[in-house]
C-alpha positions as a printed NumPy array, in Angstrom:
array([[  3.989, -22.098, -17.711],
       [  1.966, -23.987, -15.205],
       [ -0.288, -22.036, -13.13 ],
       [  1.22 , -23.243,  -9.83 ],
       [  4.379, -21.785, -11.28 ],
       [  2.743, -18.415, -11.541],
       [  1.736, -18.462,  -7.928],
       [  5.501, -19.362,  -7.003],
       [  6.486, -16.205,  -8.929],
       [  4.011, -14.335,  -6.627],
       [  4.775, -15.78 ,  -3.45 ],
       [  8.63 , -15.232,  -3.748],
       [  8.045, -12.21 ,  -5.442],
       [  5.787, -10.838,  -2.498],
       [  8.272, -11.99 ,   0.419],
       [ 11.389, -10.215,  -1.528],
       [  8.991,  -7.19 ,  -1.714],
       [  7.35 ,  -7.529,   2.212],
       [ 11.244,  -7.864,   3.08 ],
       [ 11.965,  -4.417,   1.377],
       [  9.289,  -3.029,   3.022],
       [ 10.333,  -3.907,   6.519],
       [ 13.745,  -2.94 ,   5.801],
       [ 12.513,   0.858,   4.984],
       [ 10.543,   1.603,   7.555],
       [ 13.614,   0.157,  10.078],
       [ 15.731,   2.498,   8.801],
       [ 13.002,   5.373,   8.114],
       [ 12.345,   5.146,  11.986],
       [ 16.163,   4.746,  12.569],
       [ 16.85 ,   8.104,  11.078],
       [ 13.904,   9.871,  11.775],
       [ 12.196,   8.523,  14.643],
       [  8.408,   6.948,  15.053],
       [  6.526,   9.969,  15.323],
       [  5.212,  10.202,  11.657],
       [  4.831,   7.339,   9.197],
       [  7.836,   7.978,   7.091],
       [  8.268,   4.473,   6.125],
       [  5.399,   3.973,   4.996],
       [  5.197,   7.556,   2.678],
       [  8.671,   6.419,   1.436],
       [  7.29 ,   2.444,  -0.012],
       [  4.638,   4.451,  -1.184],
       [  6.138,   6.84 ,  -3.673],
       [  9.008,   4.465,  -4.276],
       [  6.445,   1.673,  -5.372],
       [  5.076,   3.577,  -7.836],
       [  7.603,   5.063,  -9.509],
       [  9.308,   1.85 ,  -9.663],
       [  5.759,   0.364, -11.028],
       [  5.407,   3.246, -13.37 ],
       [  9.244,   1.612, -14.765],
       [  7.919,  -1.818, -14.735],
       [  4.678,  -1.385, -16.424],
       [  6.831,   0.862, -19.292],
       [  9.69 ,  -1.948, -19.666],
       [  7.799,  -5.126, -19.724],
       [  5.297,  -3.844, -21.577],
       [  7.337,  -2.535, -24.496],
       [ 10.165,  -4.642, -24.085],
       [  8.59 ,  -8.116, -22.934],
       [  5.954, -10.037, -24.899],
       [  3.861, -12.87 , -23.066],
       [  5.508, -15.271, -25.198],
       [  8.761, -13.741, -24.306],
       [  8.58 , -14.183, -20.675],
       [  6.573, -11.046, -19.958],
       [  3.583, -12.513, -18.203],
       [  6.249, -14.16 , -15.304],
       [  8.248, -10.839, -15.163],
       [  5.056,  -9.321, -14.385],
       [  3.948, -11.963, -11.636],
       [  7.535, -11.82 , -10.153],
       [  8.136,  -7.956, -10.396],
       [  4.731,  -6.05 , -10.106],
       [  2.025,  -8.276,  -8.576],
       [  4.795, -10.116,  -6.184],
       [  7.563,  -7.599,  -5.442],
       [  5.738,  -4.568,  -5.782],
       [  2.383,  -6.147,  -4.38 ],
       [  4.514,  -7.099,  -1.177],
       [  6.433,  -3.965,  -1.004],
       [  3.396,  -1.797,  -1.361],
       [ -0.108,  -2.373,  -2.802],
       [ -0.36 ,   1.702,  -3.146],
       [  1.58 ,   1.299,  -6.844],
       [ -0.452,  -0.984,  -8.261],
       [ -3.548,   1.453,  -7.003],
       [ -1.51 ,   4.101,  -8.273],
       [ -1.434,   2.074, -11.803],
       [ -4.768,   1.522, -11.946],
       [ -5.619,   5.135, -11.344],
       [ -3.078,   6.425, -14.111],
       [ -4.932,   3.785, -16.79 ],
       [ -8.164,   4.833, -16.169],
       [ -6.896,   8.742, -16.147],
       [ -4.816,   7.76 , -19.186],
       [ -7.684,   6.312, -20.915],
       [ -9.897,   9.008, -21.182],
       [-11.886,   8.616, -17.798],
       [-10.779,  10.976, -15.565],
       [-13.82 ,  11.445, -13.666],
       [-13.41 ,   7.555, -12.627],
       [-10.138,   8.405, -11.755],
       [-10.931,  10.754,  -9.589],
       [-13.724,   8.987,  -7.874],
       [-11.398,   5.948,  -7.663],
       [ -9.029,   7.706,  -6.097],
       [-10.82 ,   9.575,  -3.447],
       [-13.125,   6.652,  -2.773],
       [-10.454,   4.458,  -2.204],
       [ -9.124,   6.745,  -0.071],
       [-12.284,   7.646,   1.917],
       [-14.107,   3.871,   1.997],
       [-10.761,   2.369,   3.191],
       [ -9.846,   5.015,   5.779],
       [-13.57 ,   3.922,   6.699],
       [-13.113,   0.295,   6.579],
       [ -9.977,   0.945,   8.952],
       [-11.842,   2.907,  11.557],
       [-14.425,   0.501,  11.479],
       [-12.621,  -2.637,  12.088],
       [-10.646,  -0.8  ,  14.825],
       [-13.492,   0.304,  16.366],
       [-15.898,  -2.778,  16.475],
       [-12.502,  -4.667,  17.77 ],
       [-11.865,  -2.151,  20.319],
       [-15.179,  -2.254,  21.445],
       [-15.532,  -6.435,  20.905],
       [-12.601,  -6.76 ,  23.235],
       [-13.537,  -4.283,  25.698],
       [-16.632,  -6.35 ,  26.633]])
């Protein structure tokens, strides 16, 4: 398959997923208000069980030559990437734990936790203060 044909896979992939995402956190705040990020939890644990599903059944069940490689752009990078990047970080955490390196796991877990918390706070900050000027 053509490589721009992968990206489509992505991109519609990615909108379905965003879409999904919005959808939850409507009704998340329609049921429980906007006073905690419930939406957000919710895409969270959702994505990666669902990913957890996805990266069992396509890899046992799909090769690359049998379409596996586009189910995977469509349904985990593009779906999944657009309904929450937190399962594929979740993925990547579980391999590495999986694989023997649980140290790495660990540190990749609480570093990505810590360093983007820290990114966040930085960017809001140096905005806040950019704009205040």
């Amino acid at each position: 398959m053509p490589p721009f044909l992968h990206i489509a896979l992505v991109f519609v992939g990615g909108g379905l997923g965003s879409c999904l995402r919005y959808g939850v956190n409507l009704a998340l705040v329609a049921r429980f208000g906007p006073h905690y990020p419930w939406g957000t939890f919710a895409v969270n644990v959702i994505g990666s069980a669902v990913m957890g599903i996805f990266a069992a059944w396509i890899l046992a069940r799909w090769t690359p030559e049998a379409g596996g490689t586009e189910m995977r752009l469509f349904l985990m990078t593009g779906i999944l990437g657009g309904f929450t990047t937190f399962s594929a970080f979740s993925l990547d955490a579980w391999i590495l734990w999986e694989r023997g390196a649980q140290g790495a796991a660990l540190a990749y877990v609480a570093s990505s936790i810590l360093v983007s918390f820290a990114a966040l706070a930085a960017g809001l900050i140096g905005t806040r203060a950019l704009l205040s000027t």
